[in-house]
N, C-alpha and C positions, 0 to 999 in steps of 0.2 A: 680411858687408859692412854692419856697423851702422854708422848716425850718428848722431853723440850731441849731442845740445843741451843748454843751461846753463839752467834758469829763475831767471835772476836775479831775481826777486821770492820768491824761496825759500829764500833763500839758498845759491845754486849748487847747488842738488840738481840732478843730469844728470839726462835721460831719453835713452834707447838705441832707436834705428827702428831695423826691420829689414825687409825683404822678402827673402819668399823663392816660388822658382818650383817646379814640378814636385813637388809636397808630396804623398807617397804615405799619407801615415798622419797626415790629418786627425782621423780617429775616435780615435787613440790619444790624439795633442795634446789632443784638446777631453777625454775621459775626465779625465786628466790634470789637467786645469784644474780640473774640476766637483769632482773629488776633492781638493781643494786642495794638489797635487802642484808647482804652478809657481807661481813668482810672474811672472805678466807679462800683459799684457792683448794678445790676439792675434784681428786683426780681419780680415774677409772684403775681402782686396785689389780687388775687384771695386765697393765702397765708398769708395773712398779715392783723390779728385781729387791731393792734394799734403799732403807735411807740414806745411805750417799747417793744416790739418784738424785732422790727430789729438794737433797738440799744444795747439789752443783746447780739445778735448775734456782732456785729459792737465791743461792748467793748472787747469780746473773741478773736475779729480778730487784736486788736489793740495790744492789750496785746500778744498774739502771735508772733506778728511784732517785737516788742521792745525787748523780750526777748529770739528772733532768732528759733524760733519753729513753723512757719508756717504750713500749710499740703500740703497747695493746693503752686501756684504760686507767688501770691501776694495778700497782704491785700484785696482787691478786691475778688476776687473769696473767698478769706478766709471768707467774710464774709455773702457770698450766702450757704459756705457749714456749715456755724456756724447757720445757719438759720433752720437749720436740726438738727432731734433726733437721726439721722443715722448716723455713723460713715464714711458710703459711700461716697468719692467724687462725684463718677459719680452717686450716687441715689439724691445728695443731689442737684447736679446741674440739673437733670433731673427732679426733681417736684418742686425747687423752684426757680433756674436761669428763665432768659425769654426766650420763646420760638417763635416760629416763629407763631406760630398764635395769640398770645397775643395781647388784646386791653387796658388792661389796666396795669401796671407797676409803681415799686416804683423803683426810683433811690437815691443810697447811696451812698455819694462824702465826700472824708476827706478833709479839708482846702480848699482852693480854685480853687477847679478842674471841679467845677460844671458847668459852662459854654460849655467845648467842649463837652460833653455827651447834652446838652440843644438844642444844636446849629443841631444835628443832630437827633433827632428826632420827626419825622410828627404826631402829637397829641395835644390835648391839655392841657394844665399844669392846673390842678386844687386841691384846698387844701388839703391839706392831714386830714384835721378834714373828709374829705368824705370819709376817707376808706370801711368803712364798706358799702358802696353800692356798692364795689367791691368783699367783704371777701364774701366767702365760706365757709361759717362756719359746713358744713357738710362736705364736703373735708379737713377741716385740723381737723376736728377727726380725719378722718380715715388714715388722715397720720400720724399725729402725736400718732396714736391707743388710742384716751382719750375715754373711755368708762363712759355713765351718772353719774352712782354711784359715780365718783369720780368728775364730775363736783356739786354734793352735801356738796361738804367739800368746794370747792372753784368756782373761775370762769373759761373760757375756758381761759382766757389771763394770767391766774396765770398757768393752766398745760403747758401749752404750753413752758412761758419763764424758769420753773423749767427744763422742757426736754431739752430746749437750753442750759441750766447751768451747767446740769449732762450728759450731753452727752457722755463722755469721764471715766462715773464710773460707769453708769447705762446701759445698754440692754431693748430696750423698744420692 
């Protein structure tokens, strides 16, 4: 049950969400990935308030691409570690990449690559309007360090996508 959005600043390159629930073979998925087996960036749904999330992250990682400034390896990892207020590759991939114990997970596919990442993993695909029976919404405080006071000016999906945007001029 992917949904797919257009970044028209890219020239209509799609990007493909996915969530999926009861995911037995986390460990197999991330193997997979590390070994450069999939193309797709797949993140610990327990992070992930709403799809403008991970596509400010997704836009950062694309735009990187095209103008040859990558950090990580490829668009993919680029956009697990854009997911992040950390500058860290490996803090960024350790709290929001998937991990071996994960049941539930969003997968981010540009243009039509979503199928080989689909094809191998044991869970099942359900809509992404269900995020938030996954989110953490007390664990990505404390990642992303939002403190109340400033959820009073706005909402958690507004600090969140600002950290993913300033990442690179800001120290959080």
């Amino acid at each position: 049950m992917q949904e797919k959005f257009v970044l028209e600043q890219f020239d209509g390159e799609s990007v493909a969400l996915s969530l999926f629930s009861d995911v037995k073979n986390s460990r197999e998925i991330r193997q997979s990935i590390v070994e450069g087996n999939v193309e797709a960036g797949v993140l610990t749904a327990a992070l992930v308030l709403a799809p403008l999330q991970v596509l400010a992250a997704t836009v950062k990682a694309v735009h990187a691409q095209k103008n040859g400034r990558l950090r990580t390896r490829n668009v993919n990892s680029e956009i697990v570690y854009n997911m992040s207020a950390s500058r860290s590759i490996m803090d960024s991939f350790s709290k929001f990449g998937i991990q071996d114990d994960d049941e539930a997970i969003v997968v981010v596919t540009l243009g039509d690559s979503c199928a080989q990442i689909e094809t191998l993993i044991n869970g099942t695909a359900v809509p992404l309007s269900g995020i938030s029976e996954f989110t953490d919404t007390d664990r990505i405080k404390k990642v992303y360090k939002i403190k109340d006071a400033e959820l009073s000016a706005g909402s958690l999906l507004d600090a969140v996508v600002s950290r993913i945007a300033s990442k690179e001029f800001v120290s959080y």
